[in-house]
C-alpha positions as CSV (number, residue, x, y, z in Angstrom):
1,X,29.6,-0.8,25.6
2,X,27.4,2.2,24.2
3,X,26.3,1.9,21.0
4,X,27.7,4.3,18.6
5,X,24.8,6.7,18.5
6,X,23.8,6.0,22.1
7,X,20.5,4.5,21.2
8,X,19.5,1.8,23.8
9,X,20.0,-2.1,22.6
10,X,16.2,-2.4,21.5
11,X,15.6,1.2,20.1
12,X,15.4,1.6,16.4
13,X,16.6,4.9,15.1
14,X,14.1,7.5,13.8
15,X,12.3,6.7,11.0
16,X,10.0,9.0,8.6
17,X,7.9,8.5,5.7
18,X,7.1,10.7,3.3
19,X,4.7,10.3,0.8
20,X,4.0,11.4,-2.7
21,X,7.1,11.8,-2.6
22,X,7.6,12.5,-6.9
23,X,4.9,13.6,-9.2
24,X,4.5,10.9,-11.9
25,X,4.8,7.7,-10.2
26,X,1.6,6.1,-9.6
27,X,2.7,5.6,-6.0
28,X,5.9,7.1,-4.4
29,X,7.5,7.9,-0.7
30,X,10.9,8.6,0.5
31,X,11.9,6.7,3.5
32,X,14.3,7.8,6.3
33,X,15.2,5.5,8.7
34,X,18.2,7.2,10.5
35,X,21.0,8.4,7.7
36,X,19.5,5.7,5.7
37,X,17.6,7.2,2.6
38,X,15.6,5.7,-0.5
39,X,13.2,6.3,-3.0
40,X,11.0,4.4,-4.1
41,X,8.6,4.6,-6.6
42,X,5.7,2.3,-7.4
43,X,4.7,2.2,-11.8
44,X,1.5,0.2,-12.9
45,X,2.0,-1.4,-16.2
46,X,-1.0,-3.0,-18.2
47,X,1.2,-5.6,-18.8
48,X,3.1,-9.0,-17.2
49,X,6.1,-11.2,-17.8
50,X,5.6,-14.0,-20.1
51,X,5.6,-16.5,-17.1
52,X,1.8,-14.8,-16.0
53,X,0.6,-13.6,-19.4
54,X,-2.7,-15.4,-19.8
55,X,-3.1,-16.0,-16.4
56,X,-5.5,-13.7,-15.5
57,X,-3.2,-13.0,-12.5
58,X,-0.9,-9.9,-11.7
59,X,2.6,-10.0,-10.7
60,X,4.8,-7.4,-8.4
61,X,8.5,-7.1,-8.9
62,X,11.1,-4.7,-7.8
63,X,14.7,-2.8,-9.2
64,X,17.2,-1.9,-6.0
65,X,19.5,0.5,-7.1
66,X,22.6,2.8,-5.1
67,X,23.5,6.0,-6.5
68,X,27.3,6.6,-6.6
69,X,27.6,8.6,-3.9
70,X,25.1,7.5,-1.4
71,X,28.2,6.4,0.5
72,X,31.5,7.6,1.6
73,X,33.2,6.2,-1.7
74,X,31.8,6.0,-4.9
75,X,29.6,3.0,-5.8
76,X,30.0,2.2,-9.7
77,X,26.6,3.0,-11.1
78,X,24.6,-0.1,-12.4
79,X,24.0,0.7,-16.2
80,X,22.1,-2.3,-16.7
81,X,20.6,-5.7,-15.3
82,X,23.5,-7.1,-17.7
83,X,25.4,-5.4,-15.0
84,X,24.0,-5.5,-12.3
85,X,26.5,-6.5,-9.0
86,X,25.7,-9.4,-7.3
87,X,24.3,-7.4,-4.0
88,X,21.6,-5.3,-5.7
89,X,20.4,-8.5,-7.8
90,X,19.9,-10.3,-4.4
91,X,18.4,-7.2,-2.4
92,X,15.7,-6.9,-5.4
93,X,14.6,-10.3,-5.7
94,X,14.0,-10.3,-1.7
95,X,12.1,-6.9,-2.0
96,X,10.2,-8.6,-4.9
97,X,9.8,-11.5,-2.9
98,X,8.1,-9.5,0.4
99,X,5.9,-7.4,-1.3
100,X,4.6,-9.9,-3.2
101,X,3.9,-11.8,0.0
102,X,0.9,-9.7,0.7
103,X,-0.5,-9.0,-2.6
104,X,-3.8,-10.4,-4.3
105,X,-2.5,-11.4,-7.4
106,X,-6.1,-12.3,-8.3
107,X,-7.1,-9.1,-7.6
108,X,-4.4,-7.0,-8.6
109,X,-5.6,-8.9,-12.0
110,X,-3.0,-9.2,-15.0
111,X,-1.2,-6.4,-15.0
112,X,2.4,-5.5,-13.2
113,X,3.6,-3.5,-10.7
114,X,7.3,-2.6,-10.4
115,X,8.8,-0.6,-7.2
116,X,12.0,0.9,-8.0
117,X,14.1,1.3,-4.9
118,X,16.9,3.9,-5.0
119,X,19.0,4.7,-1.8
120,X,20.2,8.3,-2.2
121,X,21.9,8.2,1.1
122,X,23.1,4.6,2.7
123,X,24.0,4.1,6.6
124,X,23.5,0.8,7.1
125,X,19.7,-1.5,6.7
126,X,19.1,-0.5,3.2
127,X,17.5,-3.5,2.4
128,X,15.0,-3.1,5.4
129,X,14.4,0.6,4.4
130,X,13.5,-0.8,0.6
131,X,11.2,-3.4,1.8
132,X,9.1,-0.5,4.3
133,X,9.1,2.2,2.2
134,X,8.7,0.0,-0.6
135,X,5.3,-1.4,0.8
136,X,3.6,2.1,1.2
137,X,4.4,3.1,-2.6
138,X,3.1,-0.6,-3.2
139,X,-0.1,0.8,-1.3
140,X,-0.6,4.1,-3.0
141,X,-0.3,2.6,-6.8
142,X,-2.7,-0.1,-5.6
143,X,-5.2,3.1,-3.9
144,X,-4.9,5.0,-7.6
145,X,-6.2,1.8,-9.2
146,X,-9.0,1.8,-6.8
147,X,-9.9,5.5,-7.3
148,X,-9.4,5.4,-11.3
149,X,-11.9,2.6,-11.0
150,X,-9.6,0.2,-12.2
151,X,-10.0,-1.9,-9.2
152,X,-13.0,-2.6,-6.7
153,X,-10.5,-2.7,-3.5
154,X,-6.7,-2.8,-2.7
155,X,-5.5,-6.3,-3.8
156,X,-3.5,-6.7,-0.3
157,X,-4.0,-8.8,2.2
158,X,-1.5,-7.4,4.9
159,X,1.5,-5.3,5.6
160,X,5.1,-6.2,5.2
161,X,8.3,-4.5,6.8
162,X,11.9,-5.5,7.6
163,X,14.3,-4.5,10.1
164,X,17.4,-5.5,10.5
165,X,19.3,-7.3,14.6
166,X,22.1,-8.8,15.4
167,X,24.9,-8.9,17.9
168,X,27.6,-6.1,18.2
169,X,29.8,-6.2,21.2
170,X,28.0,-9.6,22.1
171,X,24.9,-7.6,23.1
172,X,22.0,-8.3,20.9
173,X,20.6,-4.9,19.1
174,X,18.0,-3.6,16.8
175,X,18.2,-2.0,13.8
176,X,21.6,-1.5,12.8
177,X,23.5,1.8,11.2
178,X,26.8,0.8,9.1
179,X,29.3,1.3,12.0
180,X,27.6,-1.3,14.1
181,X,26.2,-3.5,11.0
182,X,30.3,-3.6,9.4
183,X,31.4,-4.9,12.8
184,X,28.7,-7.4,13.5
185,X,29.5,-10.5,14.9
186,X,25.9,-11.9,13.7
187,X,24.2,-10.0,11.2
188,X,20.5,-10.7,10.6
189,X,17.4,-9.2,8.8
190,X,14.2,-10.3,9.3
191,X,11.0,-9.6,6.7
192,X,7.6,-9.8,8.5
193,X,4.2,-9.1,8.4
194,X,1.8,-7.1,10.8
195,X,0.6,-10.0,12.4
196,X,4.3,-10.7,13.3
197,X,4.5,-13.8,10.7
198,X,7.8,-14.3,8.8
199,X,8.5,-13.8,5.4
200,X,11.7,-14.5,5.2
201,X,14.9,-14.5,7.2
202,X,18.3,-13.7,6.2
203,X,21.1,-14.5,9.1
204,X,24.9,-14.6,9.0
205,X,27.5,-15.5,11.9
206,X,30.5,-13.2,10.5
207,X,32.6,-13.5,13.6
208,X,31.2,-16.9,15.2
209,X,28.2,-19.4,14.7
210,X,25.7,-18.2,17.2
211,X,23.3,-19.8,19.8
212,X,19.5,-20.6,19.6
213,X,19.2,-18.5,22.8
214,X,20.7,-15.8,20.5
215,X,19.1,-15.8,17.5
216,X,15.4,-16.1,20.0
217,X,16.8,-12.8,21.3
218,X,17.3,-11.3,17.8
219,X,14.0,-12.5,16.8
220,X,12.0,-10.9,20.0
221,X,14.1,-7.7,18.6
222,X,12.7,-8.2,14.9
223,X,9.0,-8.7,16.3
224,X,9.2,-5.7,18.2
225,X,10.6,-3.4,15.6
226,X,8.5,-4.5,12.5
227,X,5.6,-3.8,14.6
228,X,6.9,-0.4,15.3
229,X,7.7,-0.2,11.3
230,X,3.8,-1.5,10.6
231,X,1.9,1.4,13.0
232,X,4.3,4.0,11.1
233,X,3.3,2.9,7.7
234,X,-0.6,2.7,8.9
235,X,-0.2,6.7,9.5
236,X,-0.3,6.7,5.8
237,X,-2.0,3.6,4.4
238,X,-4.4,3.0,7.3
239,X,-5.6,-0.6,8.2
240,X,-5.1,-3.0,5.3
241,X,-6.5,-6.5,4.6
């Protein structure tokens, strides 16, 4: 069966970054990855939680956020972390969680970094979109520190991107859009670096448990697309590490 857009089983659906996206975050890009659309914006504080104060080490954390109507219902807003649904809490802590993966904390010294993630527009992979964009803005505070003379070099020591497989129609895909991902009979999301190691792994059977022959298939998927996701982010940040 075709897939809903007509994209073949391995082809991921076009994906843009721009960046500098606004004018007062240290480091900022808005990420398109089919209908799927975030923000996200990178802020340097001169500060860290209590749990790294005196450290002499930095820290990287991130806030995922959906506006109301970047889908075809309202979402309620999130007023507060006191509030915050149980979805966006989890998506932040992984996007936390990846970028810190590849960042020098060392280096990056003590001070904080927060990348606020906001999907204007949502079509499925949000999460994946967060983690990709989320990375370049990571990148372009990190390049301000450099160039304020803060820093003697970009405290990262790789690149990190997610993408999201599974299996629809019981065909193994790439890079889901909503239609296919709310149908999924194995949903999976996989966070990796340039040098195709994992970061993490999220996998669900929704309709059935699924094989080891499956999931290799989904992974060989994941490889190829986060590599894809990697060269498009080194048209902005260049080689890193």
């Amino acid at each position: 069966m075709a897939r809903p857009d007509l994209r073949r089983n391995d082809e991921m659906r076009k994906m843009k970054i721009v960046p500098n996206f606004t004018m007062h975050a240290e480091g900022s890009v808005l990420i398109s990855v089919g209908n799927t659309k975030v923000i996200c914006n990178a802020t340097v504080e001169e500060n860290v939680p209590p749990h790294v104060k005196g450290t002499g080490r930095g820290w990287v954390t991130a806030e995922y956020s959906m506006l109301p109507r970047a889908t075809n219902t309202r979402n309620r807003r999130d007023i507060s972390k006191l509030k915050l649904n149980g979805r966006s809490a989890e998506i932040q802590r992984l996007i936390g969680r990846a970028l810190r993966a590849v960042t020098d904390m060392e280096a990056l010294g003590e001070r904080q970094i927060i990348i606020d993630c906001d999907v204007i527009q949502a079509d499925g992979g949000t999460r994946c979109a967060s983690i990709t964009g989320g990375y370049v803005a990571l990148w372009l505070a990190c390049k301000k520190l450099v160039d304020d003379g803060v820093l003697k070099k970009i405290p990262l020591t790789g690149q990190v991107a997610a993408v999201s497989a599974g299996i629809w129609n019981d065909e193994p895909i790439l890079d889901l859009a909503y239609e296919e991902d709310s149908h999924a009979i194995v949903d999976a999301n996989f966070v990796m670096t340039e040098k195709g190691e994992f970061v993490e792994i999220q996998g669900t059977g929704e309709g059935r448990p699924f094989t080891k022959e499956e999931y290799t298939r989904l992974m060989s998927l994941a490889r190829r697309g986060t590599a894809k996701l990697c060269r498009e982010q080194r048209k902005i940040t260049g080689e890193v590490g």
